[in-house]
N, C-alpha and C positions, 0 to 999 in steps of 0.2 A: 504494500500500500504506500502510496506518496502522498503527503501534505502540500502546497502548494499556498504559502500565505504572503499576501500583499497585506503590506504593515508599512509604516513610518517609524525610525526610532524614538520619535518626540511625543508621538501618542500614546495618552494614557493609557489606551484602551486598548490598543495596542501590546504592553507590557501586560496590561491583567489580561487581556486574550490568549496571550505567550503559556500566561499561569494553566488556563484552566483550558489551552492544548497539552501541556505535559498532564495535568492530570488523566485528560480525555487519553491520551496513548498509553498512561498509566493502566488505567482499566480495560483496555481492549487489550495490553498486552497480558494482564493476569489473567483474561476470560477465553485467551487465545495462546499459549504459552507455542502450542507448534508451529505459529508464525513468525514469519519474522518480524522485527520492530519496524513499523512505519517508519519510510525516510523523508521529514521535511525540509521543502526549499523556500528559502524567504527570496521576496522580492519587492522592488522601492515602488513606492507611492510618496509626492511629496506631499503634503500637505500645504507650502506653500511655497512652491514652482516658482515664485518669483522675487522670495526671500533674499538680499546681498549677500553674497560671498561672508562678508563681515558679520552676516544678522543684525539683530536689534535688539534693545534692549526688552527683556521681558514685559517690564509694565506697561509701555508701551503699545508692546504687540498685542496685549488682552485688551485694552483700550481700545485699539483699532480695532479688533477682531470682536469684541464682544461686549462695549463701549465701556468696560467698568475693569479695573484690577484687582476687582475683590473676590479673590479666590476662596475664600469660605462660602460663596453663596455662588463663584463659578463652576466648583467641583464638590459637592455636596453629594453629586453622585458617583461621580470618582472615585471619590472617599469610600464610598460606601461600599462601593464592586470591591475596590482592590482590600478594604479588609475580609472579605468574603474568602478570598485565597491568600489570606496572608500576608498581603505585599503593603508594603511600607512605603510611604512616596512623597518625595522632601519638597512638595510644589512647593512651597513658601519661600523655597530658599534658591530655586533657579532663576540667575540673572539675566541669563542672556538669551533669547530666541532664535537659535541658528540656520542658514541654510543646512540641508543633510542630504544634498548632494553628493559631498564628497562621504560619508558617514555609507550612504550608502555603495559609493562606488567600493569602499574599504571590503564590504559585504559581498558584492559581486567576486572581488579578488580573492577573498579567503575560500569561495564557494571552488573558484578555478583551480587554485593553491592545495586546498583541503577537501574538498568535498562537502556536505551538506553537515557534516559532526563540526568543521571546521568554524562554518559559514553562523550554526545555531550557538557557539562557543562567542562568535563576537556579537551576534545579536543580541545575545545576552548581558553581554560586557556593555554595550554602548547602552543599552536601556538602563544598567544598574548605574551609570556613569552619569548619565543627565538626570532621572528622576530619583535615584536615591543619595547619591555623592555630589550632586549641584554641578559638573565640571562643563566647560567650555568648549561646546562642542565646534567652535568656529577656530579654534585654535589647532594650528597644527603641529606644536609638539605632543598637547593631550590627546590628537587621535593618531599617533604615533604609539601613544603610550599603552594608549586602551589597544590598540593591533595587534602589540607586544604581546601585552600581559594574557590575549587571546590566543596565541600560538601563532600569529601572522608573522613572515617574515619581512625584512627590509628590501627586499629586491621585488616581492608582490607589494610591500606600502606604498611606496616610490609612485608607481605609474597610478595608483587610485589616489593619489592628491595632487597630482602635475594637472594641468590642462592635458585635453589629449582623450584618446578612447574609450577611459572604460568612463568618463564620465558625459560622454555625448552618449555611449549604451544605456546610460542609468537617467538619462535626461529620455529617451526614448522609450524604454521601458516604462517608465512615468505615465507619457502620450500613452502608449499603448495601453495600460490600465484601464485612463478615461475614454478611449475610446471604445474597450471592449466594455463601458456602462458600469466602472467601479468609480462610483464615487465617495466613497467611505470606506474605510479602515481598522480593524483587521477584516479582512475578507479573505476567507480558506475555501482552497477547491479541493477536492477529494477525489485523487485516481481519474482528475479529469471530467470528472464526471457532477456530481454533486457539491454545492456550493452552501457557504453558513457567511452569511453579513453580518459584522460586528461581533462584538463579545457576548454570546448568548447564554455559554456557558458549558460544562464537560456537557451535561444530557441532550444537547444540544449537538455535539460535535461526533458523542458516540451514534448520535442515529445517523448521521450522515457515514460514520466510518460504517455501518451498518446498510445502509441501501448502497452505497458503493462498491462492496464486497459481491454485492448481486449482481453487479454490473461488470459489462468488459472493460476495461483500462481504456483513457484517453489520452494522450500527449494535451498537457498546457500549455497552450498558444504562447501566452506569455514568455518575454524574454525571464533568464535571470539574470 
């Protein structure tokens, strides 16, 4: 079975989605022990496609995006999902709103570099980096760092923060999302086949691992 999820690393929802797909692969793999484990691929959705290189300052951008900065009555529901899986989430404390552009192309590289164990090792690292650790994701020693402390090497770093390929793939891949009708984020395809919008939650994602299984495999259009 393959997962196939279009995520943002800057979205909340995103991150608690991540949670409550490992649990969902959790439970299909104890009710299935003679399969093998589902192999997911993440793939970039920006959220905002036309964010500067530099970003912007956080308060700002809720301001813009949502005319108030007041996060206690912006994520009220945030709050609520990611205690549901446990996940702790330092919104108060992120300053800056970054392009993730390059965050994503990082994501791409380690998927070419390492494979799909590689690729979910930094998806992980970059979510715990912005929403739990506050770090700056528009800085390019910090997404050096988080690459690193991923398994990522320096010779795959290099070409996902230069100008250059793999970040006109991950600007393309993008289009492609919206054009294939995703406009929201985490969005999980299943074996090609069956799709889950947003974070709905593990019972949610085991029905879908559940009617896909009945299904023939489809290749994801989708770039990674």
């Amino acid at each position: 079975m393959r997962i196939d999820v279009v995520s943002d690393v800057v979205c909340p929802w995103c991150f608690i989605g991540k949670r409550q797909l490992e649990s969902a692969v959790q439970a299909w793999c104890d009710a299935n022990p003679a399969l093998p484990v589902p192999e997911v691929v993440w793939h970039p959705f920006q959220l905002n496609p036309v964010m500067p290189p530099e970003g912007i300052a956080r308060e700002d951008y809720l301001r813009s995006k949502f005319g108030s900065a007041d996060t206690s009555r912006l994520y009220a529901n945030v709050r609520a999902a990611a205690g549901e899986v446990a996940l702790d989430l330092a919104l108060d404390r992120i300053a800056r709103q970054p392009s993730t552009l390059r965050p994503h192309a990082l994501l791409t590289a380690a998927l070419q570099a390492g494979g799909p164990a590689l690729q979910s090792a930094l998806s992980e690292a970059l979510f715990k980096a912005y929403f739990q650790d506050s770090r700056d994701l528009t800085d390019r020693a910090t997404l050096i760092d988080i690459a690193r402390g991923a398994g990522l090497q320096d010779a795959d770093i290099e070409p996902a923060l230069a100008e250059g390929a793999l970040l006109e793939a991950v600007a393309q891949a993008d289009q492609d999302a919206r054009d294939a009708g995703i406009g929201g984020v985490p969005f999980f395809v299943v074996n090609g086949r069956v799709a889950v919008n947003g974070a709905q939650g593990k019972d949610a994602l085991l029905r879908a691992f559940e009617r896909a299984a009945k299904l023939p495999a489809a290749e994801f259009a989708l770039r990674s």
